[in-house]
TIKEGU-555243 format. One record per residue: residue in one letter; x, y, z of N, C-alpha, C in turn. Coordinates in steps of 0.001 Angstrom, whole numbers, plus 500000, padded with zeros to 6 digits. Example, Ala and Ser with C-alpha at 12.3 -4.5 7.8 and 13.67 -1.06 7.14 Angstrom:
BEGIN
a513190494310507800512300495500507800513200496700507800;s512850497750507080513670498940507140512900500030507870;
//
This chain:
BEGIN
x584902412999208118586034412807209002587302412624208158;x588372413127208746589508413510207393590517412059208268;x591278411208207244592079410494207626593355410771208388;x594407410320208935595389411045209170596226410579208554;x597299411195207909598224410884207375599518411096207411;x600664410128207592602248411190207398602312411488206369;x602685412998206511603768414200205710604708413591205730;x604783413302204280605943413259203646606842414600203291;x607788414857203456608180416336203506609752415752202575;x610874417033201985611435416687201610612294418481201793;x613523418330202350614189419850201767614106419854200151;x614357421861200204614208422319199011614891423469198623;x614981423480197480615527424961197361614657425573196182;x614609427122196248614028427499194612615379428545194383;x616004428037193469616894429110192799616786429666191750;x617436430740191587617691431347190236618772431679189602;x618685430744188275619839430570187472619929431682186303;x621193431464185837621586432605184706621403433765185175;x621654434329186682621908435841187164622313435809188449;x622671436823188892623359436904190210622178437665190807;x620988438500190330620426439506191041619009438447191302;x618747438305192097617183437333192770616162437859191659;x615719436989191071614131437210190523614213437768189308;x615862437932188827616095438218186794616609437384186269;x617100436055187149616621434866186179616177433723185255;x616000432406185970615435431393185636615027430571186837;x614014430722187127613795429723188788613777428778188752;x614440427939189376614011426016189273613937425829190645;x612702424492190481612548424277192403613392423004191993;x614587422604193357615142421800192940614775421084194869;x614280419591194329613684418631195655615375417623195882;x615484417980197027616207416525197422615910415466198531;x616562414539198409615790413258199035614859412791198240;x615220412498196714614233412193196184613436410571196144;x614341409921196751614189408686196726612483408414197352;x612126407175196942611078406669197230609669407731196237;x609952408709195533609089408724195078608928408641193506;x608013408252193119607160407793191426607549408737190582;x607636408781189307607493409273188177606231410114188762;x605299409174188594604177410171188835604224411532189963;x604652410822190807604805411961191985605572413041191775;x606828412807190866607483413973190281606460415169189220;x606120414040188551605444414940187385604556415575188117;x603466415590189301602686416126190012603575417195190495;x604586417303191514605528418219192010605682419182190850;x605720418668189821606785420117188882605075420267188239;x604411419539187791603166420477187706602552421484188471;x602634421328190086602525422448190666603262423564191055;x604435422692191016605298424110191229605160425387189674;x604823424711189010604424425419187608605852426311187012;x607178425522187395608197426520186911608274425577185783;x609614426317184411609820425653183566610080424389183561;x611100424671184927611792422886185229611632422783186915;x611778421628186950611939420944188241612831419961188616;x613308420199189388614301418884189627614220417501190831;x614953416413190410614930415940192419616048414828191629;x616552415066193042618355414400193522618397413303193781;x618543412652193405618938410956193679619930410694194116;x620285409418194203621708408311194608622259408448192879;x623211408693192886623839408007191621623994406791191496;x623461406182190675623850404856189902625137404138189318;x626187405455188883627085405646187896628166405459188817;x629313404633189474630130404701190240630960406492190001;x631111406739188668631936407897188403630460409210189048;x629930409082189345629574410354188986628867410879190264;x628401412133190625628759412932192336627388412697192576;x626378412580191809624854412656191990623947412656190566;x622940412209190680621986412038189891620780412917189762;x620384413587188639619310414170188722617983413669187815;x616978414137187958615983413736187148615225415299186710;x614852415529185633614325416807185146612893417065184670;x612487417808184791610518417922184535609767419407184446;x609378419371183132608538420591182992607411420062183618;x606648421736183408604845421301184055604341419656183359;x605000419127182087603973418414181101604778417256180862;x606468417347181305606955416197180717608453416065181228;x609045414740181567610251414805182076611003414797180503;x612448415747180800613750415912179961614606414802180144;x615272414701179180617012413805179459617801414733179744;x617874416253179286618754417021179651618055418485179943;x618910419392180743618144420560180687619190421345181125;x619681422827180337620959423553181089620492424332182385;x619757424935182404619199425757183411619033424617184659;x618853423637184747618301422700185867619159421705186282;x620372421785184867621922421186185557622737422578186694;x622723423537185604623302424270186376622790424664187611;x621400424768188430620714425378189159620990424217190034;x620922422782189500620993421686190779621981421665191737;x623184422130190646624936421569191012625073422958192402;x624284424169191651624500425078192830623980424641193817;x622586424145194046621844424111195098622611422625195741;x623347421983195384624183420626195882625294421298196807;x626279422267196064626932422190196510626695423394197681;x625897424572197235625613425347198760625010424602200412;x624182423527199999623953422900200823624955421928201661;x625779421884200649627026420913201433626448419410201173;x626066419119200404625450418031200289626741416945199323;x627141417582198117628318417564197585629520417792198076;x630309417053197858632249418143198145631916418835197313;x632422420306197739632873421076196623634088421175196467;x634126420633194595635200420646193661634939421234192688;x636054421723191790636354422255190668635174421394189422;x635743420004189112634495419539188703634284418240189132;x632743418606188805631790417146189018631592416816187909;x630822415385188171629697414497187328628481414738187695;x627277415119186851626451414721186812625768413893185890;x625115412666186381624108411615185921622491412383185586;x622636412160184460620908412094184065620498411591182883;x618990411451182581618348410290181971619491410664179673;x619940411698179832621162411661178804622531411123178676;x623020411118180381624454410252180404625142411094181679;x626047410555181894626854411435182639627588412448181644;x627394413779182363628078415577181808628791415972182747;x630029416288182482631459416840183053630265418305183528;x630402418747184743630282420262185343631771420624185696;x632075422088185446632885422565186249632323423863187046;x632783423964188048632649425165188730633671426054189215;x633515427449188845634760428441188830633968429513190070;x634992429613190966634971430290192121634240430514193022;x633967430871193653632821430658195042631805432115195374;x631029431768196250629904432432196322629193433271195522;x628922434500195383628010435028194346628548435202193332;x629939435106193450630618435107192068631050433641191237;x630423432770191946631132431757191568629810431486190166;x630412430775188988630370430432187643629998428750187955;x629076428080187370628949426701187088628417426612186071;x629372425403184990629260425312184105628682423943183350;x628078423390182560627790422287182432627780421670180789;x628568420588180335628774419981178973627387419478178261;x626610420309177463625408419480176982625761418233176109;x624817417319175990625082416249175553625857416629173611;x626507416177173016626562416696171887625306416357170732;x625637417663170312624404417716169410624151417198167976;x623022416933168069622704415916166785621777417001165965;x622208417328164519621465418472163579620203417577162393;x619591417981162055618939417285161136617893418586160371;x617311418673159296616328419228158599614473418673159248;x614087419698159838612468419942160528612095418260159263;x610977417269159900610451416297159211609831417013157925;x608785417649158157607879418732156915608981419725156861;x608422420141155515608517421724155581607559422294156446;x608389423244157465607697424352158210607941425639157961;x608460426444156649609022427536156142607481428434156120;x606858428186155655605969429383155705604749429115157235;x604508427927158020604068428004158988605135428644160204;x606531428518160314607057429614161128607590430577161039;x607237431006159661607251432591159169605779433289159672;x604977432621159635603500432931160004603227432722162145;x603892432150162247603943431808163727604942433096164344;x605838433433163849606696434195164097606192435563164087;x605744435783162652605604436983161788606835437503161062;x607965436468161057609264437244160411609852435837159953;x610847435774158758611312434678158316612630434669158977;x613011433722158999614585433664159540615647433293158232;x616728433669158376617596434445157090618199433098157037;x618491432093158350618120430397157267617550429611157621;x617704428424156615616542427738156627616608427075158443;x615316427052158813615506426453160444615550424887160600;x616582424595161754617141423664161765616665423104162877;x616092421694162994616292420820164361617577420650165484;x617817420957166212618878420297166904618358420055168081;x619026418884168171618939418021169340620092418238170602;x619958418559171767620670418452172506620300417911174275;x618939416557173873618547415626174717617090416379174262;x616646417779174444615566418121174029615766418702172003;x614800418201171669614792419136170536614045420401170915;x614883421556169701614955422742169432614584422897167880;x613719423754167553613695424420166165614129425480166383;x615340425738165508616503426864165604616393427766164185;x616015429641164578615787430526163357616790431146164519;x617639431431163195618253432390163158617316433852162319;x617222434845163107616800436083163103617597437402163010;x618897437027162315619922437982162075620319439122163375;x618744439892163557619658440754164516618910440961165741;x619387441722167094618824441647168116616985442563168181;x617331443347167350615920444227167247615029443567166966;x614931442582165449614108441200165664613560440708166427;x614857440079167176614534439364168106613595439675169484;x614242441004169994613658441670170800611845441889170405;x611620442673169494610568443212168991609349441760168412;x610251441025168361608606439564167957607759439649168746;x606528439098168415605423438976168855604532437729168582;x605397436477168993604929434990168092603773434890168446;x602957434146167854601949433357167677601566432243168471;x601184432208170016601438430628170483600791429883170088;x599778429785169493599149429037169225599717428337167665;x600136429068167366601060428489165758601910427745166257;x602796428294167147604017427912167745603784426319168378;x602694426369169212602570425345169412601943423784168442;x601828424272167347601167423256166237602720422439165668;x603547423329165896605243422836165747605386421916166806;x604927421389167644605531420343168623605750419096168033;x605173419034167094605438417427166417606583417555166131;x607551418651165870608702418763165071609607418848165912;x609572419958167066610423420484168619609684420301169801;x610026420126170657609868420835172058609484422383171827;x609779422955171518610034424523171194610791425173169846;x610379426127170037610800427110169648611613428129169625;x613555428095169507614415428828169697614872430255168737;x615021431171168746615123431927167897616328433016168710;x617064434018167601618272434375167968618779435409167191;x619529436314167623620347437764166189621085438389167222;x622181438262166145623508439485166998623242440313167464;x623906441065168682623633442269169603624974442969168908;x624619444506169052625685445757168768625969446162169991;x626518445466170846627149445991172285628308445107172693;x628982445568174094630298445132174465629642443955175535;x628884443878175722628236443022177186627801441966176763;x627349441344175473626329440093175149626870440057173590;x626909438670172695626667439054171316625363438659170782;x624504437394171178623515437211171061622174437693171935;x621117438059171076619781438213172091619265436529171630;x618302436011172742617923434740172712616148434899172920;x615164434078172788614370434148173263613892432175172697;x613375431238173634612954430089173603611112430026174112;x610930429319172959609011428707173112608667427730173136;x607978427359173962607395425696174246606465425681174657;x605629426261173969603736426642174642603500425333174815;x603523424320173840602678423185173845603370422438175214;x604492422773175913604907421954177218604540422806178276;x604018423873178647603354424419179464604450425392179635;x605025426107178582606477426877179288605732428016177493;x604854429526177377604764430012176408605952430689175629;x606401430911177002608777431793177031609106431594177813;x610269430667177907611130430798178769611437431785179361;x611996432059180715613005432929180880614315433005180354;x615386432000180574616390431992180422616610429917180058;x616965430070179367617109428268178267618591428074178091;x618902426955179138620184426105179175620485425664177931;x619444424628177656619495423750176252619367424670175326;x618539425601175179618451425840173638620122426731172671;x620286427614174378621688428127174287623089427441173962;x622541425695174401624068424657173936623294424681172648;x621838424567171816621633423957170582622273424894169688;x622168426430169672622813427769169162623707427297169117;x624932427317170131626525427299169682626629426244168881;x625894425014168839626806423930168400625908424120166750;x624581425000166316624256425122165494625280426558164988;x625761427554165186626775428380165017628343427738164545;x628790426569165646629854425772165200629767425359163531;x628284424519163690628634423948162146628063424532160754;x627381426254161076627651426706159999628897428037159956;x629657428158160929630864429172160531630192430280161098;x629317430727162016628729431196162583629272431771163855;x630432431206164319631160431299165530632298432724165232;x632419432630164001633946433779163560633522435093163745;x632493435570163890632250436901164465632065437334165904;x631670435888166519631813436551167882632445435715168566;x633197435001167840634137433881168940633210432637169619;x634333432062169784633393430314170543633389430756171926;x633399431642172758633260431793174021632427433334173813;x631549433126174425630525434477174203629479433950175018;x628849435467175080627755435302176400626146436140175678;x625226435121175961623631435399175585622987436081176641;x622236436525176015621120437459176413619955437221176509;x618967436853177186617384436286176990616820436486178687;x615887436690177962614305437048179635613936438355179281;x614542439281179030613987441018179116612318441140178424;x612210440020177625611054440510177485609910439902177925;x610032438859179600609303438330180098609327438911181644;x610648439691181644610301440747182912611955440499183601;x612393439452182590613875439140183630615186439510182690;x616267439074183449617586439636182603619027439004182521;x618865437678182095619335436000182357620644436102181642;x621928436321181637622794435699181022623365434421181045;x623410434018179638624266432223179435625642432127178897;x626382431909179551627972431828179213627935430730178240;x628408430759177069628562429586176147629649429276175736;x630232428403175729631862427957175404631604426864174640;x632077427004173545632168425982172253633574425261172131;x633805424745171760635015423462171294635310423678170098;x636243424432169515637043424598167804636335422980167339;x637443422180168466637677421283167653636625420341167334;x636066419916168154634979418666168631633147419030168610;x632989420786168400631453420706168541631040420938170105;x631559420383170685631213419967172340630904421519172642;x629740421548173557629013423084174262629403423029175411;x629462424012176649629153424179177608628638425517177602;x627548425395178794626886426439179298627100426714180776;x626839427934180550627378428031181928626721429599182650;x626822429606183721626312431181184728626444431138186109;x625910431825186548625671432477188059624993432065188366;x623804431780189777622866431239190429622916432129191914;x621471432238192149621567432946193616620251431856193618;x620272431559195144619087430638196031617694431978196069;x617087431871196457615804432543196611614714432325197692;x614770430779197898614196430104198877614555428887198980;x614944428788200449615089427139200967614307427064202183;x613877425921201902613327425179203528612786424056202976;x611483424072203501610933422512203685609825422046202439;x609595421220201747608720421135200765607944419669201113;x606591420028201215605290418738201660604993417920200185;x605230417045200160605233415919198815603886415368198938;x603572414833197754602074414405197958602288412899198753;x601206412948199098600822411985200083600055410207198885;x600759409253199753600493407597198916599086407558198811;
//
């Protein structure tokens, strides 16, 4: 005999960030009304929803700031995430849940981040300040384990950066590289002691993009990203501080998903002066309605 129970239910949206065209690219299910439920209950939600990230909307805490989010792969909640700032702020403000303004605050487990948002509906741009980034040298040497994970060395030495998640950052000189790898997940993932993932990157020879991107985090239940908020602020602000920026300018736009089936651009805007990132793109909804939460 089955008990009865209330459904707990909660609106929802699943969007897709970093493109304007549905299903090229980055989906996040983003829950609101998140109140009353657990850590645990989150981490269950974004385990099944099985996307990279997951989100759910809170009360802000922060008198300054428009709303609060909380962030979660299949395996583990973030302090920050670009794809799941930017994907929230859309799904806030299409719903009307937010005023829509030029910019907001958003609160999350990194701090409050200035968003701005430039123009409305399918054309409209939201942009979001990653936390600033903190650089450091991998704990070990990992030079010949992610030359071997990879199958290709990166032209320098790879760098940690932090931008709420760590990133191990190879630069891969050029887009054919990049395009053409064939990593190792299982190598890739023996690096988690060091990153979250695995970011890697090389100039494009075209007028539309200067970077190709591709991000790995086997060991968090994500083998490639589609399209990576964070790893795209860890690039610029790793570009800022080696002189890396003078060929294609501090405002330039990435390239990443094509070789997971999608076709994601990340607007990146760097700061001359200060380091400071923003990321930024497009978002189209995909699905909204109603989402059944697990039951007490």
């Amino acid at each position: 005999m089955h008990t009865q129970r209330t459904l707990r239910t909660s609106a929802f949206k699943q969007v897709d960030v970093f493109t304007a065209n549905p299903m090229f690219g980055n989906a996040l299910a983003v829950i609101f009304d998140a109140e009353g439920l657990t850590t645990q209950d989150m981490q269950r939600v974004a385990s099944w929803t099985n996307l990279s990230e997951t989100t759910f909307v809170l009360p802000p805490t922060q008198p300054t700031a428009d709303y609060r989010v909380r962030i979660f792969t299949p395996r583990s909640e973030l302090p920050f995430a670009g794809h799941p700032s930017v994907g929230t702020a859309h799904a806030l403000i299409e719903s009307e849940r937010i005023t829509a303004k030029t910019h907001l605050v958003q609160e999350c487990a990194a701090g409050l981040l200035p968003v701005e948002v430039i123009g409305e509906g399918i054309d409209q741009r939201i942009f979001v300040r990653a936390p600033r980034a903190a650089m450091r040298a991998p704990a070990r040497d990992v030079r010949g384990e992610l030359t071997r994970a990879l199958g290709v060395a990166p032209i320098l030495p790879a760098m940690v950066v932090n931008v709420g998640p760590d990133w191990l950052l190879c630069d891969l000189g050029s887009e054919d590289v990049v395009r053409t790898l064939q990593p190792d997940m299982t190598a890739i993932a023996r690096l988690s002691d060091v990153a979250i993932g695995v970011a890697v990157f090389g100039r494009a020879n075209n007028q539309d993009y200067a970077l190709a991107v591709r991000a790995f985090a086997p060991a968090d239940g994500v083998p490639e990203d589609p399209v990576t908020g964070s790893a795209n602020a860890a690039i610029g602000a790793f570009l800022h501080a080696n002189g890396g920026l003078k060929k294609i300018g501090a405002n330039y736009r990435a390239s990443q998903g094509r070789e997971v089936g999608r076709d994601g651009y990340v607007d990146v805007r760097v700061d001359d002066a200060t380091g400071e990132v923003d990321i930024g793109g497009q978002t189209v909804t995909c699905v909204d309605g109603v989402l059944a939460l697990p039951h007490k």
